[in-house]
N, C-alpha and C positions, 0 to 999 in steps of 0.2 A: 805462845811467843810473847813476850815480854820488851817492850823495845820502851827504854829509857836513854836522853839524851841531849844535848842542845848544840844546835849548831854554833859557830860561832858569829859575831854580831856582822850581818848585811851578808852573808853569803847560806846559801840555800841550804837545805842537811842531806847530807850521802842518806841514801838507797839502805836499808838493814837486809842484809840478806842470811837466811838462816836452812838450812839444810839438815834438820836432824831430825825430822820427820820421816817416817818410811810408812809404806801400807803391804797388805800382803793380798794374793786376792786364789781363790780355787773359784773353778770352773770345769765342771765334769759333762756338760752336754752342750748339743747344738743350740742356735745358734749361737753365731760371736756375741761377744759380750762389748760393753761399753763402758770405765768409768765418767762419769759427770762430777762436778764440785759446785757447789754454789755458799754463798754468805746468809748469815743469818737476818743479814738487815745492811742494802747500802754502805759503803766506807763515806765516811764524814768530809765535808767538802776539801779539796785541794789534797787530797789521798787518796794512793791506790794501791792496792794487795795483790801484786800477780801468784801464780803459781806454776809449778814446770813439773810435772811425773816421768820417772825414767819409765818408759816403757818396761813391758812383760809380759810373758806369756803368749809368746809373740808378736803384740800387740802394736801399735802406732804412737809417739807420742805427739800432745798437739802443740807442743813445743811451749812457751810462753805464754800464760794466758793471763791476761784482766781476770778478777774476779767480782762478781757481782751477785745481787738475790736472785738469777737469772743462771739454771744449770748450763753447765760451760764444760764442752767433750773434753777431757782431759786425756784419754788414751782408749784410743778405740780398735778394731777387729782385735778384741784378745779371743786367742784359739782353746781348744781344750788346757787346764792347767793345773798344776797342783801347788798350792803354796808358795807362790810363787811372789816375789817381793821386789817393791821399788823404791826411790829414796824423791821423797817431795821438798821441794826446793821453793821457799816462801822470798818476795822483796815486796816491804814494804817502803815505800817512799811519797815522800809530800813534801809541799813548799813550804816556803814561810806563813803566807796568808793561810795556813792551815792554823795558825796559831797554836794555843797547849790546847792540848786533847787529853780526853781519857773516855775510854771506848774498849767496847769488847764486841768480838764477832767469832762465831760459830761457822768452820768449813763444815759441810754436810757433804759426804762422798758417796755415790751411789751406781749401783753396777746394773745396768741395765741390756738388753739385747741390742744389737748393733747389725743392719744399720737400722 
């Protein structure tokens, strides 16, 4: 995601939100499964990167989350599943005092046994 912009002068900048992300996930045995997301390194002060996975696979979503270096459940008890796809939904938003940035960060998704 590429987010290029400026607010305009003494008012804070809108929220980037970007949806065109999807992941897809197979699951052929017991237990449930888990995804997790985490960052490759902190967002930069007065910034933050949520993330939102539609559920599948039966699975839970955990609705909105903060993203940080720190894995964060993103959609858990997923059941047996085959190929099964969901669409990940990025906002990235900061203030002013964020000043110009330029910054790259790496989601790591990872599917683990649940709970």
């Amino acid at each position: 995601m590429n987010i290029t912009g400026v607010p305009a002068a003494g008012l804070q900048p809108n929220a980037i939100v970007n949806a065109a992300t999807s992941y897809r996930i197979t699951t052929l045995f017991a237990p449930q499964k888990k995804i997790t997301a985490s960052l490759s390194a902190p967002m930069p002060a007065n910034t933050t990167l949520q993330a939102s996975f539609a559920a599948t696979g039966g699975g839970t979503s955990s609705g909105t989350v903060t993203l940080d270096a720190t894995p964060r459940d993103m959609v858990t008890n997923i059941g047996t599943t085959l190929n099964s796809a969901g669409v990940i939904t990025y906002t990235f938003s900061a203030t002013v005092a964020a000043g110009v940035i330029s910054s790259n960060r790496t989601v790591t998704l990872t599917v683990v046994n649940y709970p």
